[in-house]
Steps between C-alpha positions, in 0.01 A plus 500: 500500500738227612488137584787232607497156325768269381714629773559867324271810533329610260347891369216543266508892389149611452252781470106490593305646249169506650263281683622152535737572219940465507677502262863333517777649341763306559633234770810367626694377806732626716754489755582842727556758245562258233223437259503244187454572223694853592250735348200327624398875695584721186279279296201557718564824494510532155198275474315724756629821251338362195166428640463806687600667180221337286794318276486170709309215449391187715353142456201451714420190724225406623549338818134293597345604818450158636795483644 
């Protein structure tokens, strides 16, 4: 997922775990090929690893449907 505020573009590394549920891993912005903080796609990965793997864990949300 990406967006573009504040004049940079932006990445939010995710993975949908069902219906109406994502889960982000990890976000950043970027420029080209060049991505800050550096690692910002190894973490997701990583991220992605864990949960897949059953050694992940995540902080629910609940985001109101009134929206």
């Amino acid at each position: 997922m990406g967006f573009y505020a504040e004049g940079r573009q932006y990445r939010v590394f995710a993975v949908f775990a069902g219906s109406k549920v994502v889960i982000l891993l990890a976000g950043c912005y970027h420029k080209g090929k060049v991505y800050e903080p550096h690692d910002a796609i190894e973490t997701a990965i990583k991220r992605a690893k864990a949960l897949k793997e059953g050694t992940g864990t995540t902080n629910a949300r609940q985001i109101s449907s009134d929206l």
